[in-house]
DORO-639666 format. One record per residue (C-alpha): x, y negated, z; chain; residue in three letters. Coordinates in steps of 0.1 Angstrom, whole numbers. Each point is the difference from the previous one (the first is absolute). Layout:
BEGIN
<x->X, y->Y, z->Z, unit->A, code->ALA>
...
END
This chain:
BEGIN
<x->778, y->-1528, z->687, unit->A, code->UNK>
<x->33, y->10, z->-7, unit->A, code->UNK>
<x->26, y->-25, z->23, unit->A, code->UNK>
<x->18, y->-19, z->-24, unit->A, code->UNK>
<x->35, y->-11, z->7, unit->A, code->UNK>
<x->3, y->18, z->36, unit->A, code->UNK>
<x->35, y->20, z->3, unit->A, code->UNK>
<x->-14, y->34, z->-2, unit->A, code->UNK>
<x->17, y->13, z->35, unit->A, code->UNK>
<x->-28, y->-22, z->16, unit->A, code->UNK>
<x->-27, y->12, z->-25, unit->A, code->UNK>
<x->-17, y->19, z->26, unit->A, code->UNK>
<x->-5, y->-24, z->28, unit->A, code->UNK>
<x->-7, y->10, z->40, unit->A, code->UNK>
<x->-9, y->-21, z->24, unit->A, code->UNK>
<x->30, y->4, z->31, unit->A, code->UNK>
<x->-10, y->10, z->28, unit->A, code->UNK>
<x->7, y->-41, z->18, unit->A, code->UNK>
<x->-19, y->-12, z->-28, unit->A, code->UNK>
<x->-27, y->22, z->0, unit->A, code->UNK>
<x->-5, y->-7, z->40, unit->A, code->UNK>
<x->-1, y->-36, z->-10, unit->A, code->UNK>
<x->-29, y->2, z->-14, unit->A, code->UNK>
<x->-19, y->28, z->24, unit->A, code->UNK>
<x->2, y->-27, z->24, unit->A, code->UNK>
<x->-25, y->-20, z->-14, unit->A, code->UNK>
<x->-25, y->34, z->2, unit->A, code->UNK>
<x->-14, y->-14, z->29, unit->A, code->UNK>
<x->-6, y->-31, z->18, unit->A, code->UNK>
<x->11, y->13, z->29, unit->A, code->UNK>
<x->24, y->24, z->-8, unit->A, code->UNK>
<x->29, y->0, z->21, unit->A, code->UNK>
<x->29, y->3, z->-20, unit->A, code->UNK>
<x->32, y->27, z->14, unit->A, code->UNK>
<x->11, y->6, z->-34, unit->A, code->UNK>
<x->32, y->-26, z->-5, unit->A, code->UNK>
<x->28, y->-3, z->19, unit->A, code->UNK>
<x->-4, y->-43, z->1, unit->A, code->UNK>
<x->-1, y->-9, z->39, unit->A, code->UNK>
<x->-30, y->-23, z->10, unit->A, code->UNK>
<x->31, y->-24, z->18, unit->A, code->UNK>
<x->15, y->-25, z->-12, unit->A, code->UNK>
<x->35, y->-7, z->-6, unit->A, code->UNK>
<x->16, y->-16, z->29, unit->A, code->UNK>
<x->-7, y->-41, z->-3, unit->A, code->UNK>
<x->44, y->-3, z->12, unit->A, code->UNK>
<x->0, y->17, z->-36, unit->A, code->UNK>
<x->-23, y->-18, z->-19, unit->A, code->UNK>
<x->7, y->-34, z->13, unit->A, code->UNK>
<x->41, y->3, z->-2, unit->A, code->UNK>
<x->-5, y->17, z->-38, unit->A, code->UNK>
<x->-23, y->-32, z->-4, unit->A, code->UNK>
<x->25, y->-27, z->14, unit->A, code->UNK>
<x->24, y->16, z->-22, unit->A, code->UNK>
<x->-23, y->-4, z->-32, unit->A, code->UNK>
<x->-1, y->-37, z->11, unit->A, code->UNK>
<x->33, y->-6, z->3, unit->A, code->UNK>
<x->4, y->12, z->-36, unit->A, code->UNK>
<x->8, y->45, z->6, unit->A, code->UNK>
<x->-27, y->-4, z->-34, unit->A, code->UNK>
<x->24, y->15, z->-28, unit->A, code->UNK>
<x->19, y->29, z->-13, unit->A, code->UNK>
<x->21, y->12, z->24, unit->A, code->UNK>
<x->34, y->21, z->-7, unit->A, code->UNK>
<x->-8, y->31, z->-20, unit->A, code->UNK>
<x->8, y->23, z->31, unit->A, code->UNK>
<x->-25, y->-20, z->22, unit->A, code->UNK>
<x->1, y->-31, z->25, unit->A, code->UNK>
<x->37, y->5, z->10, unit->A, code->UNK>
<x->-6, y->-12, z->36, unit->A, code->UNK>
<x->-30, y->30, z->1, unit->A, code->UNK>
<x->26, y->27, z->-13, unit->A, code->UNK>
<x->24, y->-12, z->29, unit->A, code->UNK>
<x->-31, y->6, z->25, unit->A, code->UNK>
<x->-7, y->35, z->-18, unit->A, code->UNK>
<x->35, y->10, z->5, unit->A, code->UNK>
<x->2, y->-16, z->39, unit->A, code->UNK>
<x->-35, y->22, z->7, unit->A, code->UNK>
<x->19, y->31, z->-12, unit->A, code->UNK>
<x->29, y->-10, z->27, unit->A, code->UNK>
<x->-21, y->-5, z->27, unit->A, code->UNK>
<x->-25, y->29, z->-3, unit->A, code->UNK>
<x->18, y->25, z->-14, unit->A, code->UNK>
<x->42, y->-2, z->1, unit->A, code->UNK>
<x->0, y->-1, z->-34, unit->A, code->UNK>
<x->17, y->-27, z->-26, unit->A, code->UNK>
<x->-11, y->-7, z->-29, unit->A, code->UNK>
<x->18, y->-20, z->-23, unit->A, code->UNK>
<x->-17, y->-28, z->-18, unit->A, code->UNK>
<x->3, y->13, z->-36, unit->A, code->UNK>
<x->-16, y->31, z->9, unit->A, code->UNK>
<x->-34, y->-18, z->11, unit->A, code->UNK>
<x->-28, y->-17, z->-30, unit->A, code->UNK>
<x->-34, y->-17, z->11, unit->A, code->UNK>
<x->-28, y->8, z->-17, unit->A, code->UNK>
<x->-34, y->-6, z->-4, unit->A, code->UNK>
<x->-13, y->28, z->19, unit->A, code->UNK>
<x->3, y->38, z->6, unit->A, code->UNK>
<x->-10, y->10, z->-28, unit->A, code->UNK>
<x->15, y->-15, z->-17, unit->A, code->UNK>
<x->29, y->9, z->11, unit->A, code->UNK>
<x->-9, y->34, z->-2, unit->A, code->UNK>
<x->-3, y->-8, z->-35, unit->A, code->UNK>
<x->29, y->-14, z->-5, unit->A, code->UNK>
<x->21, y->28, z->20, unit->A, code->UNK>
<x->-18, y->28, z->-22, unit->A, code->UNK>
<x->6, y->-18, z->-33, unit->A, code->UNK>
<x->39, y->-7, z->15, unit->A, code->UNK>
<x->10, y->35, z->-3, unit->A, code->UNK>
<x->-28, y->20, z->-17, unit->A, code->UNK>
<x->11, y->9, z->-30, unit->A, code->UNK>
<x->-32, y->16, z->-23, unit->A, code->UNK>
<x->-8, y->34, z->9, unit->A, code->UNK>
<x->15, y->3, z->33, unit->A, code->UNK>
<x->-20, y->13, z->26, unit->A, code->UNK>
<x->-4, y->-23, z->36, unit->A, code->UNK>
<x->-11, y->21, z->32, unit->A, code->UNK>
<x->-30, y->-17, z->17, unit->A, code->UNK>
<x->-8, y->19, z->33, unit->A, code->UNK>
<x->-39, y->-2, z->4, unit->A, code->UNK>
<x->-23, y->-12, z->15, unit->A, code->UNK>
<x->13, y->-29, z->-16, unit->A, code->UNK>
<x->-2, y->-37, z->-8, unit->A, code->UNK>
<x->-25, y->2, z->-29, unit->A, code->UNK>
<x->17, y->-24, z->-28, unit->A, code->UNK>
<x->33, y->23, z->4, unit->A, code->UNK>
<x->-9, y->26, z->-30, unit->A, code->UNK>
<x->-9, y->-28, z->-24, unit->A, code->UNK>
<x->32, y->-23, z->13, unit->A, code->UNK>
<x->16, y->33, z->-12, unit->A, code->UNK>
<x->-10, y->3, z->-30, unit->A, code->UNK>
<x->1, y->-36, z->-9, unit->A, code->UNK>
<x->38, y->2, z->0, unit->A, code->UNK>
<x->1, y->31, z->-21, unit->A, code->UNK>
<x->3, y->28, z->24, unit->A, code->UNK>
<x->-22, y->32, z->12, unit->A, code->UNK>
<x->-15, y->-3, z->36, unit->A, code->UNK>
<x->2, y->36, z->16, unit->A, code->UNK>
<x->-17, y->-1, z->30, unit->A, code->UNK>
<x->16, y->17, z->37, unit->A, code->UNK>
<x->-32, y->14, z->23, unit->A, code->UNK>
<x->7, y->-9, z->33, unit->A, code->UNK>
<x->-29, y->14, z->30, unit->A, code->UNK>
<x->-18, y->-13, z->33, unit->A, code->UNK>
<x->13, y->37, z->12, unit->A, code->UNK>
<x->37, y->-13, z->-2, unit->A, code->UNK>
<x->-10, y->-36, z->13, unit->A, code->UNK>
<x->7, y->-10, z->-43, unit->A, code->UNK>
<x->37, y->6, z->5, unit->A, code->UNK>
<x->12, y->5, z->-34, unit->A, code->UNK>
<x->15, y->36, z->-1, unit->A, code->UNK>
<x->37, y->3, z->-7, unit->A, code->UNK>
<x->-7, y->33, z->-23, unit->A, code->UNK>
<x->-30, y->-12, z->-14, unit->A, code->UNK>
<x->22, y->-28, z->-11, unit->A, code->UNK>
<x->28, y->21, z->-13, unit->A, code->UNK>
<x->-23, y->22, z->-22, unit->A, code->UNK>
<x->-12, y->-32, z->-18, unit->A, code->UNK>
<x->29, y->-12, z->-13, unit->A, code->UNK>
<x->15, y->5, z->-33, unit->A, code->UNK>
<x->28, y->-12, z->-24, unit->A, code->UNK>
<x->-26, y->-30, z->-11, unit->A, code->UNK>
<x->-3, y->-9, z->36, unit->A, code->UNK>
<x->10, y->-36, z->6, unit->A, code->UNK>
<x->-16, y->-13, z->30, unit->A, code->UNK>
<x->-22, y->8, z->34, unit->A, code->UNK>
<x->-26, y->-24, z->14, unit->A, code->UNK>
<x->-4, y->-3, z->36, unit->A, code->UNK>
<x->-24, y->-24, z->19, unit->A, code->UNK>
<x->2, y->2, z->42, unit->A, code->UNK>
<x->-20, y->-9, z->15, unit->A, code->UNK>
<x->-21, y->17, z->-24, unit->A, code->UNK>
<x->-32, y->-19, z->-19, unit->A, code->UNK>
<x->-27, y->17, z->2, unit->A, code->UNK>
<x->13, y->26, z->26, unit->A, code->UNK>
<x->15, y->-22, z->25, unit->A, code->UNK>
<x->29, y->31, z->7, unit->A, code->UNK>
<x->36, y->-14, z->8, unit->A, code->UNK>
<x->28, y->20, z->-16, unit->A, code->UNK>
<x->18, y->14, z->30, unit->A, code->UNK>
<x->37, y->-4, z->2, unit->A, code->UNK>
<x->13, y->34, z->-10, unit->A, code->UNK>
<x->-26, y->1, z->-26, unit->A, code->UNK>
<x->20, y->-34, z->-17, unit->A, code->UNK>
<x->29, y->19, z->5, unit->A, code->UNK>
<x->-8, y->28, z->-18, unit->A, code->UNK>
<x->-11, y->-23, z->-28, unit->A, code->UNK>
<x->32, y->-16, z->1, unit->A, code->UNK>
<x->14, y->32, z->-4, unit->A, code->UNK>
<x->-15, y->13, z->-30, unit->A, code->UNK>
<x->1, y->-30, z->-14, unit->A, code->UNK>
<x->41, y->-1, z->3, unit->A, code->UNK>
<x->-5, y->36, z->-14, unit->A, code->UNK>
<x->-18, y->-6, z->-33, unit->A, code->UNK>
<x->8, y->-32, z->-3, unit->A, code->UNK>
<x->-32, y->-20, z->-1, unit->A, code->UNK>
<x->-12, y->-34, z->11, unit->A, code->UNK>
<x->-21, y->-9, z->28, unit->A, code->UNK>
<x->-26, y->-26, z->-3, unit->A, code->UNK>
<x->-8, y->-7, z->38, unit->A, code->UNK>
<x->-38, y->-19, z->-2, unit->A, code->UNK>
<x->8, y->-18, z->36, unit->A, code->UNK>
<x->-32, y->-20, z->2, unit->A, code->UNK>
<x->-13, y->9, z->32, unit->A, code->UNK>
<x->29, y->0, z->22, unit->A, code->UNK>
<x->-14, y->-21, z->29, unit->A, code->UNK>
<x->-30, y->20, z->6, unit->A, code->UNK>
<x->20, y->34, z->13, unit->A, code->UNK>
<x->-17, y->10, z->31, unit->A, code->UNK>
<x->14, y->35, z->7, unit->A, code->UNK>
<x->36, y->-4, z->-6, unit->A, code->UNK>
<x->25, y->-29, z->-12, unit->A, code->UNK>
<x->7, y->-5, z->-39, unit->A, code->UNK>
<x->28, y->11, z->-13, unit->A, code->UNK>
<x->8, y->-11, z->-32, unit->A, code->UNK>
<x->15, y->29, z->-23, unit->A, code->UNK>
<x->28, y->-25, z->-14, unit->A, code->UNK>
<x->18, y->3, z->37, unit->A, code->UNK>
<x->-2, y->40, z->-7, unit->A, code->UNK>
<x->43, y->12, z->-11, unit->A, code->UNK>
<x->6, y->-12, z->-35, unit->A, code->UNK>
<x->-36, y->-8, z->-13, unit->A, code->UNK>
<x->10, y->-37, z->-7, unit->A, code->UNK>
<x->12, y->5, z->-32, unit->A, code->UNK>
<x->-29, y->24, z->-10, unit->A, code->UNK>
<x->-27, y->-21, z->20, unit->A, code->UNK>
<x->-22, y->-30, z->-15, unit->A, code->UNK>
<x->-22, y->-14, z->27, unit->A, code->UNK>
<x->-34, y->-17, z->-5, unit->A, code->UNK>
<x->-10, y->-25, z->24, unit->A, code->UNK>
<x->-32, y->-22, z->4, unit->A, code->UNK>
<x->-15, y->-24, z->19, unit->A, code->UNK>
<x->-33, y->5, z->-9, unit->A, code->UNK>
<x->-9, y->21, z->30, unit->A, code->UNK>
<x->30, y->-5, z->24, unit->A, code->UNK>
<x->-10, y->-35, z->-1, unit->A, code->UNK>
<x->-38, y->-2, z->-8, unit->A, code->UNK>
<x->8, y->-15, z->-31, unit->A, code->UNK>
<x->-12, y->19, z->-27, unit->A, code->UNK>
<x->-12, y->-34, z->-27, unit->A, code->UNK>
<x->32, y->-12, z->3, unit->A, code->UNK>
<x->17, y->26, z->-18, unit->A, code->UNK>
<x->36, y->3, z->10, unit->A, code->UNK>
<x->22, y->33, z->7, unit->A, code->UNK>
<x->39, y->9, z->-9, unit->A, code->UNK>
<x->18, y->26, z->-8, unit->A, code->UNK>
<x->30, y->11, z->12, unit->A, code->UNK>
<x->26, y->21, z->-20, unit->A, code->UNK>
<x->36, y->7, z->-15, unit->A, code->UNK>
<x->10, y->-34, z->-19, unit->A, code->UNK>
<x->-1, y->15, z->-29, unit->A, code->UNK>
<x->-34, y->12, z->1, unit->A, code->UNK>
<x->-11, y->-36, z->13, unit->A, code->UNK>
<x->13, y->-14, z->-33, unit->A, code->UNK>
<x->-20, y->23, z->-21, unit->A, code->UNK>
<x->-29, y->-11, z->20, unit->A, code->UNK>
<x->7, y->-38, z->-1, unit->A, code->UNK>
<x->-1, y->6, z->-41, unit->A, code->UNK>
<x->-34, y->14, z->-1, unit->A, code->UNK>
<x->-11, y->-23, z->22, unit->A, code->UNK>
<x->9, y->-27, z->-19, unit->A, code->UNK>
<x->-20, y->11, z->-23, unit->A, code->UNK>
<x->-33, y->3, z->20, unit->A, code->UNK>
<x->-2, y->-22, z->25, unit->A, code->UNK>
<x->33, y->-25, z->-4, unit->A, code->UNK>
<x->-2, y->-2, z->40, unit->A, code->UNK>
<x->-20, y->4, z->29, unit->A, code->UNK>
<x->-21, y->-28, z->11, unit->A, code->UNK>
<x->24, y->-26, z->17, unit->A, code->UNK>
<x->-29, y->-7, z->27, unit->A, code->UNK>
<x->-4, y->36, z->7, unit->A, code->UNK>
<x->37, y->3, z->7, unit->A, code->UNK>
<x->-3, y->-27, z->22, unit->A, code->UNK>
<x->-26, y->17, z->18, unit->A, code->UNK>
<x->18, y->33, z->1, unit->A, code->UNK>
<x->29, y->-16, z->13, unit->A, code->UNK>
<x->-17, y->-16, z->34, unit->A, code->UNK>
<x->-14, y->36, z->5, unit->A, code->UNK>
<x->31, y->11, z->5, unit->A, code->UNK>
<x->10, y->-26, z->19, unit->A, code->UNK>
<x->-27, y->1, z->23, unit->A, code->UNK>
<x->-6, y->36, z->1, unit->A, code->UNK>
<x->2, y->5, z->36, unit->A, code->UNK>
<x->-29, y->-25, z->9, unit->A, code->UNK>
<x->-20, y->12, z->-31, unit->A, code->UNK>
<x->1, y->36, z->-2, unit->A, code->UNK>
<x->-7, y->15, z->39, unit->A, code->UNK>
<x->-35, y->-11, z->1, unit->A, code->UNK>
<x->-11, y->5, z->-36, unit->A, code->UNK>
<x->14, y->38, z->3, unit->A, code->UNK>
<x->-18, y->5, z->30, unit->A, code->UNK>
<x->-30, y->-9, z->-9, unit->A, code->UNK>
<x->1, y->23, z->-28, unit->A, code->UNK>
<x->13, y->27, z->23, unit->A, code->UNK>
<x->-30, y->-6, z->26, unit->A, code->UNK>
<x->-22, y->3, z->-38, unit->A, code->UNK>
<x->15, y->28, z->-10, unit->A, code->UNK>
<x->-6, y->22, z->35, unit->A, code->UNK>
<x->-32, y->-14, z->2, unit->A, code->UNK>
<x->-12, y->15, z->-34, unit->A, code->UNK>
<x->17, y->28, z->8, unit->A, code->UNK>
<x->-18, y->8, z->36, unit->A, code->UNK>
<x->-30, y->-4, z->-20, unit->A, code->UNK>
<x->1, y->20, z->-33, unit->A, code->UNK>
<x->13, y->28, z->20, unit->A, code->UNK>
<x->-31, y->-2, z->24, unit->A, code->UNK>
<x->-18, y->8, z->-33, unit->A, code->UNK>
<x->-7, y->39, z->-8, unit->A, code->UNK>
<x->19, y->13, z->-33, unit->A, code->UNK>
<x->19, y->-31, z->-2, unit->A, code->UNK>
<x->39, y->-2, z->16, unit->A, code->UNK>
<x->22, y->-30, z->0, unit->A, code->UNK>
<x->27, y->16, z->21, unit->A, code->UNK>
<x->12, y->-17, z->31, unit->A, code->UNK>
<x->23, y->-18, z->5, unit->A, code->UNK>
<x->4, y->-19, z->-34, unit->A, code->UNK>
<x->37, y->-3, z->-8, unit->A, code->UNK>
<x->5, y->-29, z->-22, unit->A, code->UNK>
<x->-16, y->-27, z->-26, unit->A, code->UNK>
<x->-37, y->-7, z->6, unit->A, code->UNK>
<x->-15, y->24, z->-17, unit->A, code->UNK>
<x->-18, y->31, z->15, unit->A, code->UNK>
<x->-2, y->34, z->-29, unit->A, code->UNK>
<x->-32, y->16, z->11, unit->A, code->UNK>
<x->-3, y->36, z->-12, unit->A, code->UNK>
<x->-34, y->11, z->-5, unit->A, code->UNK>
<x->6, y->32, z->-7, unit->A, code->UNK>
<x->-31, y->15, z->18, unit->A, code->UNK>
<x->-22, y->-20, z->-15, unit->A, code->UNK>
<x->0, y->21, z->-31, unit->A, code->UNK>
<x->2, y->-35, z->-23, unit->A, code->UNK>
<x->29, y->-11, z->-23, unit->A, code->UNK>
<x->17, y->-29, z->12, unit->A, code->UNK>
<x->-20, y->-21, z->-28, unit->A, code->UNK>
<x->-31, y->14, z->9, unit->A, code->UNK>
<x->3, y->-5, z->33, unit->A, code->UNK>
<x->5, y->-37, z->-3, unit->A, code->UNK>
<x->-23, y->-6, z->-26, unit->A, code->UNK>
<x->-23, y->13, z->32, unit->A, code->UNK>
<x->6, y->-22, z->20, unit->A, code->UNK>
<x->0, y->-31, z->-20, unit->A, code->UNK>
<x->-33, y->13, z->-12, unit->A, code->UNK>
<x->-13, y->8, z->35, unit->A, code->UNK>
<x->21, y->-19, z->27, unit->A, code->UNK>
<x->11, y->-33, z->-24, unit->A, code->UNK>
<x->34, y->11, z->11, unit->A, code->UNK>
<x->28, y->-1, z->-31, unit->A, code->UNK>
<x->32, y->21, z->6, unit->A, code->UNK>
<x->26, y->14, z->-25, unit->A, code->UNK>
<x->-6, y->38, z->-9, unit->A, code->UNK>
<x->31, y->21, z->10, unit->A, code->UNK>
<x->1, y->10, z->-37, unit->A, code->UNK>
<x->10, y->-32, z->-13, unit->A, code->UNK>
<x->36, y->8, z->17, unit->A, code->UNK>
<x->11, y->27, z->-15, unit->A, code->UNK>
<x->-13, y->38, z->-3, unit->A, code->UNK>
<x->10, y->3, z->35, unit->A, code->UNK>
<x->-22, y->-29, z->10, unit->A, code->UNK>
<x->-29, y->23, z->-6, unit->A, code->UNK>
<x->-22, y->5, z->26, unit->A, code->UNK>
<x->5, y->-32, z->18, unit->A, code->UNK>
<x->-11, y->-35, z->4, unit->A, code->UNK>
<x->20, y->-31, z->6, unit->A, code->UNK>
<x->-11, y->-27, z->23, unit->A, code->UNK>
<x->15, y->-34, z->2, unit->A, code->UNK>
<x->-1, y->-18, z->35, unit->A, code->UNK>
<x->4, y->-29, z->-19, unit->A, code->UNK>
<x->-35, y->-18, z->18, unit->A, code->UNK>
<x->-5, y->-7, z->43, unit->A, code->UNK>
<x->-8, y->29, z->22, unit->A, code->UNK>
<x->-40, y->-16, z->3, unit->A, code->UNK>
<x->2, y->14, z->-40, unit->A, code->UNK>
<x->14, y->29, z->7, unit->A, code->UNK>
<x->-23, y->9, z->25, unit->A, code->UNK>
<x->-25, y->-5, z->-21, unit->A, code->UNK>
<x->14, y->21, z->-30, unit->A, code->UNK>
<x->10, y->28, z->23, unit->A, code->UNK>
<x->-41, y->-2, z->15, unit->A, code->UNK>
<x->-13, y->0, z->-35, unit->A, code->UNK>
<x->21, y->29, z->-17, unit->A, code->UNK>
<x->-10, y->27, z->31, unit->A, code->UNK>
<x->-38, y->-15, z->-5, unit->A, code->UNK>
<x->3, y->9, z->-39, unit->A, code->UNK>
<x->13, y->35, z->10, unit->A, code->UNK>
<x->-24, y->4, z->28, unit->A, code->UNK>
<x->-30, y->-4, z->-29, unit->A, code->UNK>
<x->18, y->30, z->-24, unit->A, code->UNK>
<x->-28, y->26, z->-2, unit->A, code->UNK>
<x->9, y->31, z->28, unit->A, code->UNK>
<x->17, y->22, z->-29, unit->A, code->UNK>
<x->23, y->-26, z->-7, unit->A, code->UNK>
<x->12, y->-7, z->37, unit->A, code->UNK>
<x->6, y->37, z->0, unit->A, code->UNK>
<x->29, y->-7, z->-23, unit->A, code->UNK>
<x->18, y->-15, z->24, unit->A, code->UNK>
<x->-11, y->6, z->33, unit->A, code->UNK>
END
């Protein structure tokens, strides 16, 4: 039946790859589910019950088109504290959410046609966010052989005159890989060279294990060429309450507050409220909840590495993710986890849905306790272990 009235760029319709996991998670009663990066905690009650005595006390309406103005004044004040860095208060808009700020950066300063950089493995909406405001994704391989470092000529070799922008996301989702410092330096410097934007995805910032964040907007004259994403989805373990920010040249933040305006009007006052006692409270909040995701993290990947023909590589750098490559078990990355939700009731993300060079790997969210994780890890090598001998081969 021919699909009346729908826009014909959606006329051929794919699940995504979040949505599609949605459902494969109801395969099985007892599935355990390590496909989406939603924790199993909580937010923090300090956050819900001050965003809550707020709403009481009446923080229930619009707030100023830039965000809760006491919340950008805590946004700005984190960047002091962490990071040396100030940040004036009309370079920083709330939103609801990373991606939609994404969105909203993209659409910003994509003009149609122009091509965006997205290093992969990467964050799986990116291509579409892409191409939603009108430009060309061109994706950047980066390699488990170079610890995903994205290549300086690689890079170069990529860029032409319809160029506009560069994507970076460290700690990396679904890779966990941390951008080293001279890495974001040579960014910076290619990016003062052909003049492009970065758009640094800085979502997971609290969960770097092998080296501190550095944000790329502290790298020599990337502020005016830098827009910054922020979230507190993750940071925070606050992912339904869908608030983020972005920060960037004023200019840029006024383009964005116009589109806004004509999406969502605001953020969600409450949310704001919620986002703002994270901040405030950050240093009570966040030590525990990172390391418990850290102890996850090392745990899973002790055990997937005990595993013949699977490798997790030790020790995880960032995020709490682990990218399994499964190379040497002869199976595409969406073969191999159709495996093993067919055989183990385990559902993971196939590599493939991350780019090209996401092929040949699995993601796994340590999103649920250790107990879980166990139990994944004991279920995935007893799927292998029943492969026929000709298959082990393979990978053996």
């Amino acid at each position: 039946m021919e699909k009346k009235f729908l826009a014909k760029k959606y006329a051929v319709q794919a699940p995504t790859p979040m949505g599609k996991s949605d459902q494969l998670a109801k395969s099985f009663d007892d599935c355990i589910n390590l496909s989406l990066g939603d924790p199993d905690l909580i937010t923090d009650n300090i956050i819900i019950e001050n965003a809550f005595k707020d709403a009481a006390s009446g923080h229930t309406k619009y707030t100023e088109f830039r965000g809760d103005p006491e919340l950008r004044k805590e946004i700005s004040l984190f960047y002091i504290q962490e990071y040396g860095i100030r940040i004036p208060d009309k370079e920083i808009f709330v939103c609801a959410s990373g991606c939609l700020a994404m969105y909203l950066a993209l659409e910003a300063v994509v003009d149609d046609g122009e091509e965006v950089i997205i290093p992969g493995p990467f964050f799986t909406p990116y291509p579409q966010q892409v191409e939603l405001a009108g430009g060309v994704p061109v994706e950047l391989p980066t390699y488990e052989e170079e610890d995903f470092q994205i290549n300086g000529e690689r890079l170069e070799s990529l860029i032409t005159d319809k160029t506009k922008a560069i994507i970076i996301n460290s700690p990396n989702n679904p890779t966990g890989a941390m951008q080293r410092k001279e890495t974001l330096l040579d960014i910076a410097r290619i990016a003062g060279k052909y003049d492009i934007v970065v758009i640094a995805d800085d979502i997971y910032t609290s969960f770097s294990y092998s080296m501190p964040f550095v944000p790329i907007i502290s790298m020599p004259e990337m502020r005016e060429r830098t827009i910054t994403i922020n979230s507190f989805s993750k940071n925070f373990t606050m992912t339904g309450w869908r608030v983020g920010n972005i920060i960037a040249p004023e200019h840029i933040i006024n383009a964005v507050q116009q589109i806004n305006e004509n999406v969502v009007f605001t953020a969600p006052s409450i949310s704001q409220r919620a986002a703002l006692h994270a901040l405030r409270n950050r240093e009570r909040i966040q030590p525990p909840m990172v390391e418990e995701y850290r102890k996850r993290l090392y745990f899973a990947a002790e055990k997937i590495n005990s595993i013949k023909g699977l490798s997790a590589g030790y020790p995880p750098c960032g995020s709490f993710y682990l990218f399994v490559n499964i190379k040497k078990t002869g199976m595409s990355s969406r073969d191999f986890a159709d495996f093993l939700l067919e055989k183990a009731h385990v559902l993971v993300l196939p590599g493939s849905a991350f780019g090209q060079s996401g092929e040949g790997y699995v993601r796994i969210a340590c999103t649920v306790g250790i107990p879980q994780l166990t139990e994944a890890a004991k279920r995935i090598e007893n799927a292998l272990d029943q492969l026929k001998e000709q298959d082990r081969d393979k990978y053996e």
